[in-house]
C-alpha positions as a Markdown table, in Angstrom:
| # | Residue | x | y | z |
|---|---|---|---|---|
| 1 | Unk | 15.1 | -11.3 | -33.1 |
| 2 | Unk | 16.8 | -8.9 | -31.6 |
| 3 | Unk | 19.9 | -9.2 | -28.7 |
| 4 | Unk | 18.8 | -7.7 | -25.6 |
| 5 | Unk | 21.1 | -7.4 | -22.4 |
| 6 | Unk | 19.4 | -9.3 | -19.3 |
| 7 | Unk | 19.7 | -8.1 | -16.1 |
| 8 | Unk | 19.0 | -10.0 | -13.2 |
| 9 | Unk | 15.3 | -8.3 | -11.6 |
| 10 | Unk | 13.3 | -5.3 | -11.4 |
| 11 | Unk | 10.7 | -3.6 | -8.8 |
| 12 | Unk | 7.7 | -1.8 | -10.1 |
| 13 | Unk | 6.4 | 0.4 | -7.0 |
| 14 | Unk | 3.9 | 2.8 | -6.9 |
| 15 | Unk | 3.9 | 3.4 | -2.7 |
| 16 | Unk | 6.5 | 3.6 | 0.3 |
| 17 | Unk | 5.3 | 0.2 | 1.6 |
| 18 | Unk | 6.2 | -1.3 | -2.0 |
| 19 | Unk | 9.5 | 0.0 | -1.9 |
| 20 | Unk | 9.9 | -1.0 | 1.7 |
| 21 | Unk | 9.6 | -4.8 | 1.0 |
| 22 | Unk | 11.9 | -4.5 | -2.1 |
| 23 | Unk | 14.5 | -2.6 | -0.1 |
| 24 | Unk | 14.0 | -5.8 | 2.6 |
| 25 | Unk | 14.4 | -8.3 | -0.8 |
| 26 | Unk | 17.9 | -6.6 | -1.9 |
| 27 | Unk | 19.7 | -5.9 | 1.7 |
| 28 | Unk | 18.7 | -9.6 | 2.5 |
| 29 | Unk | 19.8 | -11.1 | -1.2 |
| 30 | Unk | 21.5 | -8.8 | -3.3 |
| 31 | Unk | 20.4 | -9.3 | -6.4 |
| 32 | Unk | 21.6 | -5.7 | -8.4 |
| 33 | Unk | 18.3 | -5.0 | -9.1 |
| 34 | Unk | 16.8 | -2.2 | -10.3 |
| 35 | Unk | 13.8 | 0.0 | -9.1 |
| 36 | Unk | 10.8 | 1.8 | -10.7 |
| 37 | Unk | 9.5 | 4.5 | -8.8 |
| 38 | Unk | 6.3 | 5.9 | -10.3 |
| 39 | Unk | 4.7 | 9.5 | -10.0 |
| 40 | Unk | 1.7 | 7.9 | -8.4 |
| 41 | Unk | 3.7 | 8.3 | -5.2 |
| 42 | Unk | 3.8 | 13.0 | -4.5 |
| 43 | Unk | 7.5 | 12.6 | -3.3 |
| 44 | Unk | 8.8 | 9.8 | -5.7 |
| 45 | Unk | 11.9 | 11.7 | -7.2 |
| 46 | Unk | 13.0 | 13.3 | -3.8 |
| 47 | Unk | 12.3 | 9.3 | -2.7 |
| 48 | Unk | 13.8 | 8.2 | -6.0 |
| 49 | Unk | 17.4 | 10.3 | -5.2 |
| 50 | Unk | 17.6 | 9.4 | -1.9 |
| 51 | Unk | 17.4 | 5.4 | -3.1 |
| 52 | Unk | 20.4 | 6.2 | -5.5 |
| 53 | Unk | 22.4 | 7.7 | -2.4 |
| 54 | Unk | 22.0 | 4.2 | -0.3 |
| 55 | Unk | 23.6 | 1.9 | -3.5 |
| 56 | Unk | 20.7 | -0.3 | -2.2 |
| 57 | Unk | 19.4 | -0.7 | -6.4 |
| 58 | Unk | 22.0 | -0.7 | -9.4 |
| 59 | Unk | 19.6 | 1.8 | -10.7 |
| 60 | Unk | 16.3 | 3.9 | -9.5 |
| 61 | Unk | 14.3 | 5.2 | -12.2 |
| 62 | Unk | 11.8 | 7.7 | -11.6 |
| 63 | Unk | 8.5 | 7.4 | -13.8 |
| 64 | Unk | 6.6 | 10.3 | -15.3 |
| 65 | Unk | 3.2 | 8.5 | -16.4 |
| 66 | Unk | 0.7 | 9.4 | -14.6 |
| 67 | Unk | 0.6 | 12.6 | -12.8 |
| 68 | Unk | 0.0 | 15.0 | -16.0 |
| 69 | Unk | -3.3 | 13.5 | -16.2 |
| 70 | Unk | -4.6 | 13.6 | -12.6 |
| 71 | Unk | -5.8 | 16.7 | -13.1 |
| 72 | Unk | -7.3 | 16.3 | -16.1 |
| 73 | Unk | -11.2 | 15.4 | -16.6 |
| 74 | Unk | -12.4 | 12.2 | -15.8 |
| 75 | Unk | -13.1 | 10.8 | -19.1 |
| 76 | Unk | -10.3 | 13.2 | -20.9 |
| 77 | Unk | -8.0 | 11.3 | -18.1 |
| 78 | Unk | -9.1 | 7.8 | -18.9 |
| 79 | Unk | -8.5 | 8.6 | -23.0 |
| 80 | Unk | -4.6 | 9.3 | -22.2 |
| 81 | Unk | -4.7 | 6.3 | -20.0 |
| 82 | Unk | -5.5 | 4.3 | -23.1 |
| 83 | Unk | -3.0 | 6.0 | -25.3 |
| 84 | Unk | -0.5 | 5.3 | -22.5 |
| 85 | Unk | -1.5 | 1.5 | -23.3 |
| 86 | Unk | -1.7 | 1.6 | -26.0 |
| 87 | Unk | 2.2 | 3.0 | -26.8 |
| 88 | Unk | 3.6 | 1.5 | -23.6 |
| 89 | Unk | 6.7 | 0.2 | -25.2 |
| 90 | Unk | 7.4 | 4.3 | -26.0 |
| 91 | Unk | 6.7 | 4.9 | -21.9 |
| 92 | Unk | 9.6 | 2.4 | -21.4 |
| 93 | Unk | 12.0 | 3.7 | -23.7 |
| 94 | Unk | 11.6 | 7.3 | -22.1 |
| 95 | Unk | 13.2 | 6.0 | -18.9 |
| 96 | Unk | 15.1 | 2.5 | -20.2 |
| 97 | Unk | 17.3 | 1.7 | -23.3 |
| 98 | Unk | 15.9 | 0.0 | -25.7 |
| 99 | Unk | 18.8 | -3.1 | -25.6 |
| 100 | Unk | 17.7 | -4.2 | -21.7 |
| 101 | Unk | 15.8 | -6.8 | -20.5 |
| 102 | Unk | 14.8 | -8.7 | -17.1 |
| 103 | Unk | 15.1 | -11.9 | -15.9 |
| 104 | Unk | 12.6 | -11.3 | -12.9 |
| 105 | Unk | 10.2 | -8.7 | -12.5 |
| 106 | Unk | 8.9 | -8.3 | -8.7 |
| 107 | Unk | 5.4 | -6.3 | -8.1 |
| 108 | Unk | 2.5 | -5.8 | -5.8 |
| 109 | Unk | -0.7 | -4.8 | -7.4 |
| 110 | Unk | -2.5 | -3.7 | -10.9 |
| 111 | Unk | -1.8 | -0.3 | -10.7 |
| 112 | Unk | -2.3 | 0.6 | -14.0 |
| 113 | Unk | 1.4 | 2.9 | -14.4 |
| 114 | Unk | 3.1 | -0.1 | -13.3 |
| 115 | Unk | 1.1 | -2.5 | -15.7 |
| 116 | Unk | 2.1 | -0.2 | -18.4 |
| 117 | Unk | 6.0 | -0.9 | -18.0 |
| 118 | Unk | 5.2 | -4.7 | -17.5 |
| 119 | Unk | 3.7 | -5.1 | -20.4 |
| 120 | Unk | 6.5 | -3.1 | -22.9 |
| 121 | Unk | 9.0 | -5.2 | -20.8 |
| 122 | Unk | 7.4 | -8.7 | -21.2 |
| 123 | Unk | 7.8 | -8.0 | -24.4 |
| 124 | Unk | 11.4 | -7.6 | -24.9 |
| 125 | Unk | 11.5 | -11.3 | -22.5 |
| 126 | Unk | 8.6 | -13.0 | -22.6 |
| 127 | Unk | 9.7 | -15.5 | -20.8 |
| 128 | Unk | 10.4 | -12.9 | -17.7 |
| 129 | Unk | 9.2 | -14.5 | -14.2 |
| 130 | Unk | 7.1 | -12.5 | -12.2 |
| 131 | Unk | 7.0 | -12.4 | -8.7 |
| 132 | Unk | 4.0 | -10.4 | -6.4 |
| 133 | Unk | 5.2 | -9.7 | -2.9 |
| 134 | Unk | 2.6 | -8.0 | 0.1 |
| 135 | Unk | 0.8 | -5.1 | -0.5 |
| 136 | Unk | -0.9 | -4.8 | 2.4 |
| 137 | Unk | -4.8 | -6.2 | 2.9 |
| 138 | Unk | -5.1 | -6.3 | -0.5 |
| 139 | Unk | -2.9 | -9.3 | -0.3 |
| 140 | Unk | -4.3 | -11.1 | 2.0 |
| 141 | Unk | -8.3 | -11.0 | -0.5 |
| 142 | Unk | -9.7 | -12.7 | -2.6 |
| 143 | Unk | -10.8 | -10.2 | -5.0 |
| 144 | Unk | -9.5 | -10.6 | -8.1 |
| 145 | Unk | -9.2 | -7.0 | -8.5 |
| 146 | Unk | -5.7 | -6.9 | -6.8 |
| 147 | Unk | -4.6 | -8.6 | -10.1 |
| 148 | Unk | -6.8 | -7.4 | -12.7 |
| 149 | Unk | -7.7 | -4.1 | -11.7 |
| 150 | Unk | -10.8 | -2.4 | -12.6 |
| 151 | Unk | -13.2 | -4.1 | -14.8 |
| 152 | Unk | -12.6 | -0.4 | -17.0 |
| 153 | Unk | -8.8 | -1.3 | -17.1 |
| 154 | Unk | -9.7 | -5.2 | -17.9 |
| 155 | Unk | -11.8 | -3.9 | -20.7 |
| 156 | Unk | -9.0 | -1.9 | -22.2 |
| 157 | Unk | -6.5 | -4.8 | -21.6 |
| 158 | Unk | -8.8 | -6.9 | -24.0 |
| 159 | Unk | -9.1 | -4.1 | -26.4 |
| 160 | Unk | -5.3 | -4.6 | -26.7 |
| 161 | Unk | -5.0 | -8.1 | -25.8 |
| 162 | Unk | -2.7 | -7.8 | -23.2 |
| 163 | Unk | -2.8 | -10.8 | -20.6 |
| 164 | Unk | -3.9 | -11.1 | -17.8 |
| 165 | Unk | 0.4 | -11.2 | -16.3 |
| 166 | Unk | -0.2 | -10.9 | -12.4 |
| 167 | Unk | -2.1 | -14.4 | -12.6 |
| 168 | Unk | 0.9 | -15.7 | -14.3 |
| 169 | Unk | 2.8 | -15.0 | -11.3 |
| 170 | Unk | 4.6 | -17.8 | -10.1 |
| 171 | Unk | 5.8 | -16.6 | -6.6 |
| 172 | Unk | 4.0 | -14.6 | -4.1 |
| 173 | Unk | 6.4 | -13.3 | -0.8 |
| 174 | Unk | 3.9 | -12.5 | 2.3 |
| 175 | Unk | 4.5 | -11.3 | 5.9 |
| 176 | Unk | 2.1 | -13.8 | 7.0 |
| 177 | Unk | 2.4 | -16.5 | 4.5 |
| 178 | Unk | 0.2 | -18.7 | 6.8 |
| 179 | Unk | -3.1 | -16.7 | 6.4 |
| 180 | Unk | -2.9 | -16.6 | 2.6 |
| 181 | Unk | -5.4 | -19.5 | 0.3 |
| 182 | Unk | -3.6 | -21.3 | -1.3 |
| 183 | Unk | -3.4 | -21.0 | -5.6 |
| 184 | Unk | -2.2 | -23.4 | -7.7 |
| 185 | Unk | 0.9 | -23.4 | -9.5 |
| 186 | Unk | 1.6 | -20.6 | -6.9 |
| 187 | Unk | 4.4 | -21.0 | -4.3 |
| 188 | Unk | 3.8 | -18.5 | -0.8 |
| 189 | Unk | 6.8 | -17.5 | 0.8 |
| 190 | Unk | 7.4 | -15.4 | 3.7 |
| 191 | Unk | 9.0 | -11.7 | 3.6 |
| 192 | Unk | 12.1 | -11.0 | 4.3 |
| 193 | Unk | 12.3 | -8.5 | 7.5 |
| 194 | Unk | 13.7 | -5.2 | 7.2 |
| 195 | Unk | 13.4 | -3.7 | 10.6 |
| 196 | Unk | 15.4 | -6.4 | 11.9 |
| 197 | Unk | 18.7 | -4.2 | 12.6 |
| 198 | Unk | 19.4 | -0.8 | 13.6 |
| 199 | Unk | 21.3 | 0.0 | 10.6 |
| 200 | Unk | 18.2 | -0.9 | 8.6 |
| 201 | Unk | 15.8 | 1.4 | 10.1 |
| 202 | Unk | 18.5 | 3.9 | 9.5 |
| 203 | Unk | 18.6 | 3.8 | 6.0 |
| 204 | Unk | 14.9 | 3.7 | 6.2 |
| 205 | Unk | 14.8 | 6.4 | 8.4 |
| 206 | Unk | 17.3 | 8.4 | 5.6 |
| 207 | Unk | 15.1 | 7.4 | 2.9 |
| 208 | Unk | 11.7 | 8.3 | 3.8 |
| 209 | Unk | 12.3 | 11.1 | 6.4 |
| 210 | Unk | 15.7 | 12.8 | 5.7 |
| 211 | Unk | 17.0 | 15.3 | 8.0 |
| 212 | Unk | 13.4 | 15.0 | 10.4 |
| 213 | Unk | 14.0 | 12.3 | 12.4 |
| 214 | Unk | 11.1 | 12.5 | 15.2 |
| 215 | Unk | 7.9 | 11.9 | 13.4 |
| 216 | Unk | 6.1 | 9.4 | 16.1 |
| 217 | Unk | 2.7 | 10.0 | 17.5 |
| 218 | Unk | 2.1 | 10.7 | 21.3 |
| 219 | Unk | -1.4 | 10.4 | 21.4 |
| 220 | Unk | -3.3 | 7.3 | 22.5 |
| 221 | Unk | -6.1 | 7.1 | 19.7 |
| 222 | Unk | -4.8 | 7.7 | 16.1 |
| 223 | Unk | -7.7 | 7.5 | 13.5 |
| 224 | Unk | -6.5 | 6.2 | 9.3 |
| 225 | Unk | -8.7 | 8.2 | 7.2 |
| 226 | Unk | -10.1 | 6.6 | 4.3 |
| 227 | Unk | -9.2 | 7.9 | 0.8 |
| 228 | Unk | -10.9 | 11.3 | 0.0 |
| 229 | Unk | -11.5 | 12.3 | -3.9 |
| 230 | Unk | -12.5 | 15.8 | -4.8 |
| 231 | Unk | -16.2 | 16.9 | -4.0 |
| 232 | Unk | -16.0 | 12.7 | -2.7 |
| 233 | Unk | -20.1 | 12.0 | -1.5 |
| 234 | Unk | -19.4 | 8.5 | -1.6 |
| 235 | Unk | -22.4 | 6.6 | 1.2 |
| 236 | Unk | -20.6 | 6.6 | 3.9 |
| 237 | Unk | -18.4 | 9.5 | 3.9 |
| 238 | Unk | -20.4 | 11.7 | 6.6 |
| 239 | Unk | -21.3 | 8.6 | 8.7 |
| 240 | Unk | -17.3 | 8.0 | 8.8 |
| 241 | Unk | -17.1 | 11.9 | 10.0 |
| 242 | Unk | -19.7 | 11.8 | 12.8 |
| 243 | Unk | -17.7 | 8.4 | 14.3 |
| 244 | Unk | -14.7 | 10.3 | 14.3 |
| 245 | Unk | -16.2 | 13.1 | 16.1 |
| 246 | Unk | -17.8 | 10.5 | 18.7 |
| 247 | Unk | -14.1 | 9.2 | 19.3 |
| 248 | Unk | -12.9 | 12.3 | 20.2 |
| 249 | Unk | -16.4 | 12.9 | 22.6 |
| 250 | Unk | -15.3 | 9.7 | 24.0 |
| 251 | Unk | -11.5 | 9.7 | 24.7 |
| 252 | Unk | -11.2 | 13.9 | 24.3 |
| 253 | Unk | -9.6 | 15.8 | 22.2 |
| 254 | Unk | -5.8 | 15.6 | 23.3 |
| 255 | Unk | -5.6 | 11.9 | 23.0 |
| 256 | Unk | -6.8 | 11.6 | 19.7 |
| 257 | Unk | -5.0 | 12.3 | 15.8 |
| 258 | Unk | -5.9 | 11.7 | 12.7 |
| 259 | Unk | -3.7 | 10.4 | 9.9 |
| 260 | Unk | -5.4 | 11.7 | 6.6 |
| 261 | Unk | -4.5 | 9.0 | 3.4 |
| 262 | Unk | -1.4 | 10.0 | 1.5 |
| 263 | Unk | -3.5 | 10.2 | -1.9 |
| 264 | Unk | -6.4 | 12.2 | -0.6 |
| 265 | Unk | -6.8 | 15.5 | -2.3 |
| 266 | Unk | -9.7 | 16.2 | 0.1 |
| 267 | Unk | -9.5 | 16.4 | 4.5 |
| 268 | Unk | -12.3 | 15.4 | 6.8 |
| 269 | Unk | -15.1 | 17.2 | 8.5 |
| 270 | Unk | -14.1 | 16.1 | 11.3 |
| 271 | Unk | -12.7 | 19.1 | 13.8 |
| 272 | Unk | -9.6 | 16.6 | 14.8 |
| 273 | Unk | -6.1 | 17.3 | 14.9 |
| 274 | Unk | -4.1 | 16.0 | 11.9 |
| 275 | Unk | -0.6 | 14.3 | 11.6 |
| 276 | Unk | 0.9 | 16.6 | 9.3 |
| 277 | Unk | 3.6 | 14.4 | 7.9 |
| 278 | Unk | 1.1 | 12.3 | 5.7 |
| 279 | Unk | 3.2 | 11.2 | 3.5 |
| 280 | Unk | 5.8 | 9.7 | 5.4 |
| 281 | Unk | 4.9 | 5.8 | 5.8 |
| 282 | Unk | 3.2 | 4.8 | 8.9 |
| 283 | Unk | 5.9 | 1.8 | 9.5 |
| 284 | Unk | 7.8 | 4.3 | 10.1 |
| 285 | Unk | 6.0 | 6.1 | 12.5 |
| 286 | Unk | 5.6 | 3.2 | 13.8 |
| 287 | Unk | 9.2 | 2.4 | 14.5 |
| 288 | Unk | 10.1 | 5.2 | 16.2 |
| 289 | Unk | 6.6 | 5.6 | 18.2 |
| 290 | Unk | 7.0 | 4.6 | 22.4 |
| 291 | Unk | 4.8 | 2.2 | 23.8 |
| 292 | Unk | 2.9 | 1.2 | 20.5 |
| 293 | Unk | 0.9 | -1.5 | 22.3 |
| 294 | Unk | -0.7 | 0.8 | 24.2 |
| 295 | Unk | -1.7 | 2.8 | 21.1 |
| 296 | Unk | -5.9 | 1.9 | 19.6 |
| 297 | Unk | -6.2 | 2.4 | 15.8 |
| 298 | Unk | -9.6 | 3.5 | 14.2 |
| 299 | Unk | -10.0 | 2.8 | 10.6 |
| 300 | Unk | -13.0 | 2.0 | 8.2 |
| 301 | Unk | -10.7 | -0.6 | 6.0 |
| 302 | Unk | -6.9 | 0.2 | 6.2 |
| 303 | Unk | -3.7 | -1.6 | 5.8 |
| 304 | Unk | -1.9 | 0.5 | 8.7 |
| 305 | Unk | -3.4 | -0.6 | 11.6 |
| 306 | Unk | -2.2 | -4.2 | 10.7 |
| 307 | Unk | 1.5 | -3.2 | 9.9 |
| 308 | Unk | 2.4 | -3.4 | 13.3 |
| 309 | Unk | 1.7 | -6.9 | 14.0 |
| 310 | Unk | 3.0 | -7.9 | 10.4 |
| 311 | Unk | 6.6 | -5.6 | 11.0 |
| 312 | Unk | 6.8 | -5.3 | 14.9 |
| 313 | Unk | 5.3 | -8.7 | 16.2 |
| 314 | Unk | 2.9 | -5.6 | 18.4 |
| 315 | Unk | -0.1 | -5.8 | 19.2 |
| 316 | Unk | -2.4 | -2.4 | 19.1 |
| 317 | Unk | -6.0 | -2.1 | 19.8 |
| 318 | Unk | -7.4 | -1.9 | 16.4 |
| 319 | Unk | -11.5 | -1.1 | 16.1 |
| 320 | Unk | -12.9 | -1.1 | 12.7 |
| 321 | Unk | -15.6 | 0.6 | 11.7 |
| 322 | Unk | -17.2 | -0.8 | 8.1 |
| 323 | Unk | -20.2 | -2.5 | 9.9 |
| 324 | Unk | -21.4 | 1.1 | 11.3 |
| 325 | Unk | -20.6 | 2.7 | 7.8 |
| 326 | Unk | -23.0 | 1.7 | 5.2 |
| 327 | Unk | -21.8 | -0.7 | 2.6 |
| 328 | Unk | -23.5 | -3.0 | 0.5 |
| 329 | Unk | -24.3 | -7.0 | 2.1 |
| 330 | Unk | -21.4 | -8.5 | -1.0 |
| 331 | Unk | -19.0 | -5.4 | 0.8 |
| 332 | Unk | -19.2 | -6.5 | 4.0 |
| 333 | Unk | -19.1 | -9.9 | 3.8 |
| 334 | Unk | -16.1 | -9.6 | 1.8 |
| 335 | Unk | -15.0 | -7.8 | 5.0 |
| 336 | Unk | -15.8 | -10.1 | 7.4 |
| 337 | Unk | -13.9 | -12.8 | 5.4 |
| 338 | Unk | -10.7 | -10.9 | 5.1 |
| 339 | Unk | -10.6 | -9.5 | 8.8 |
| 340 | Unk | -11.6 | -12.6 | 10.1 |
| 341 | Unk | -8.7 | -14.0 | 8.6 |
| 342 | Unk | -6.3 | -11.0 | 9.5 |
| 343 | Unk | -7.3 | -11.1 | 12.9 |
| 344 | Unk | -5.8 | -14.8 | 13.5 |
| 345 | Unk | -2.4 | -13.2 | 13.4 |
| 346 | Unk | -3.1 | -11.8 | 16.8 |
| 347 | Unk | -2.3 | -13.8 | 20.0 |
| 348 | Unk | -4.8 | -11.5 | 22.0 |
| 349 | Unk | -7.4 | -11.4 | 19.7 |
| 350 | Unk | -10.1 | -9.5 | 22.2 |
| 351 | Unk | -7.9 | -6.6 | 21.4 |
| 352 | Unk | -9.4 | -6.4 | 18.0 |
| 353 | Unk | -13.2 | -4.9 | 18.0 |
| 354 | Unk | -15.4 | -4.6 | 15.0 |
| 355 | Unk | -18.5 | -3.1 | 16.6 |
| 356 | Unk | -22.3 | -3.5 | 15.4 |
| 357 | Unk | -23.2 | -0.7 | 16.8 |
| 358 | Unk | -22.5 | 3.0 | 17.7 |
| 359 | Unk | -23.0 | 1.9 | 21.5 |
| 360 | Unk | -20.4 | -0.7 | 21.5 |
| 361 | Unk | -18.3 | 2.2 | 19.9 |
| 362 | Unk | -18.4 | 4.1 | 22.4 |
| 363 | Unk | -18.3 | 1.6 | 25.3 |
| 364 | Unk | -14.9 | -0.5 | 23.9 |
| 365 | Unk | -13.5 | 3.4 | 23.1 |
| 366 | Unk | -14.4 | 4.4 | 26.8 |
| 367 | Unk | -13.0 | 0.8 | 28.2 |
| 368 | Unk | -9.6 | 1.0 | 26.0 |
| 369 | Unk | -8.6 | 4.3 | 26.7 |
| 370 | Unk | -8.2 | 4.4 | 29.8 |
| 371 | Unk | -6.2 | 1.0 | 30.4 |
C-alpha cells in the first residue's frame, strides 16, 4: 500500500460563489488548505493567480478539464467526458503529485470536473471526509440532482462503479441552516461570514475585480437572465423575453439592467441595457451597490436575488417569474416548495412577489418602482 503525504483539506470549485464561501472557511479557521479552481469558471487562472497573491490557500491549482471540449459536438463532447472518467486518476496527476493526499475534501455540487478529481483522490484516502457547503438555491432543494447530477452522468458513474460520494457527505455548512430538511447522519451548520470586515471585502474586492473597483448598479430594476445555450429554443425562452420587455414598458428604460448569466454563450432578445461586467459575482456588486433595499430583482429561478439577504441581512424586492413562464406541473411545484421555503428568510415577506399573471406583473412593477 503505498505512503501518501496527508494534507489537512481541499476545495473543489467550479464558480466565484464557491470560492467565496471557501475563502470565508480559511480566513475564519485556517486550515492550509488547498484550492481547485476549474476551467468551468472563463477567468479561473487570472482568479486562480490572484488567490496565490492573498496566501489565503497553501496552494491554488488551476484545472484544465473541461474547456477543450465545450466546443466540441454534443455527443463527441460527452465521449471525452467519459474518457475523462474513466482515467481520472491521470487528470489528478496533471495538476497534483502523485505522493499527496487529503484528510478533508470540501465541495458544493456534482459538477462533473469536480467529481472527476474526487474520485482519483478518494482513492489515494478512502477514508477522506467530505464536507458540502452552500451553493446557492440548489442547496436549499430537494432534488437529488445537486448530488448526483444528471441521470447521463449517474449512468456513467455505474458504468464505472464509482459511488454515489456527495451522499456520503457527513457535513453540510449553510447560510441559513434553519431552512434546510433535515438528513440523517448529516450534521447542518451555519457559514462562516466573509463580508463581516472591511479588510475582507478588500481582498474580495482584489480577487474578483482587480484594479476596477466601481462595478455597482445604479438602476432601480436589475433583471438575472437565465442561462442561454447556443441556438437555446428551450419553452419558455421567448415568453421570458417579452416579460422583460414589459418591465422596461412598466418602469422605462433608464431604471432597468439586465445581468446576462456568466455561462451563457447566447444574449436576450430583449432591447435592455446589459451589465457588462458579467462575470464579476453579483455579491460583489452587491457590496459596493448604494441603497440595495431599494433595489427589485427579476429573475425566472436564480440564486442572486437571494444573496443579499443570505450575505447582507437586506432585503430587495425580488419578483419571480416561473409561474408566467411555461414549465411543466412536477417544475413548478418543485418551485413553489423551494421558494416557499426561501422566502421565510425574509422579515417583510410582502416584499417578495411570484405573480400568476402578466397583470399582477405589471401592477406590483408599477407599485414598486416608484416607492
Amino acid at each position: 500500500m503505498k505512503d501518501y503525504t496527508h494534507r489537512k483539506a481541499c476545495y473543489l470549485c467550479t464558480t466565484p460563489l464557491q470560492i467565496l464561501g471557501a475563502m470565508a472557511f480559511e480566513l475564519q479557521d485556517r486550515q492550509g488548505a488547498d484550492l481547485f479552481l476549474f476551467d468551468d469558471l472563463k477567468s479561473y487562472r487570472e482568479i486562480g493567480e490572484k488567490l496565490r497573491d492573498t496566501g489565503i490557500f497553501e496552494n491554488v491549482y488551476c484545472v484544465h478539464l473541461r474547456s477543450p471540449l465545450i466546443s466540441g459536438r454534443k455527443k463527441l463532447a460527452r465521449m471525452f467526458f467519459f474518457l475523462r472518467m474513466m482515467t481520472s486518476s491521470f487528470s489528478l496527476n496533471s495538476v497534483l503529485d502523485k505522493g499527496i493526499c487529503y484528510d478533508r475534501l470540501y465541495t458544493s455540487s456534482s459538477a462533473m470536473s469536480k467529481m472527476i478529481i474526487l474520485n482519483a483522490l478518494s482513492k489515494r484516502n478512502t477514508g477522506m471526509e467530505i464536507i458540502m457547503y452552500d451553493d446557492g438555491i440548489g442547496s436549499y432543494s430537494k432534488a437529488a440532482r445537486v448530488k448526483t447530477g444528471s441521470t447521463l452522468f449517474q449512468k456513467a458513474k455505474k458504468m464505472l462503479n464509482w459511488s454515489e460520494a456527495l451522499e456520503q457527505s457527513s457535513e453540510v455548512y449553510l447560510y441559513c441552516p434553519e431552512l434546510a430538511e433535515p438528513e440523517a447522519g448529516k450534521t447542518i451548520r451555519r457559514m462562516p461570514a466573509i463580508m463581516t470586515s472591511e479588510e475582507n471585502r478588500e481582498i474580495v474586492r482584489n480577487v474578483f475585480c482587480g484594479q476596477q473597483k466601481n462595478v455597482s448598479i445604479d438602476e432601480k430594476v436589475i433583471i438575472f437572465d437565465t442561462f442561454r445555450k447556443t441556438a437555446d429554443n428551450r419553452p419558455g425562452i421567448t415568453e421570458l423575453d417579452s416579460l422583460y420587455e414589459k418591465a422596461k414598458e412598466v418602469c422605462g428604460e433608464k431604471n432597468i439592467i439586465l445581468k446576462a448569466h456568466p455561462r451563457s454563450s447566447v444574449e436576450s432578445r430583449a432591447a435592455i441595457k446589459q451589465y457588462t461586467e458579467k462575470q464579476i459575482p453579483m455579491e460583489i456588486v452587491y457590496m459596493g451597490t448604494d441603497h440595495l433595499e431599494d433595489k427589485i430583482l427579476v429573475a425566472l429561478n436564480s440564486t442572486a436575488v437571494f444573496t443579499p439577504k443570505m450575505f447582507f441581512d437586506k432585503e430587495p424586492r425580488i419578483i419571480l417569474l416561473y409561474r408566467l413562464v411555461h414549465a411543466e406541473a412536477a417544475v413548478r411545484k418543485k418551485r413553489d416548495e423551494l421558494y416557499g421555503k426561501l422566502t421565510g428568510m425574509y422579515e417583510h415577506q410582502e416584499r417578495i412577489s411570484i405573480p400568476e399573471t402578466e397583470e399582477e406583473y405589471r401592477r406590483v412593477l408599477a407599485e414598486w418602482s416608484v416607492t
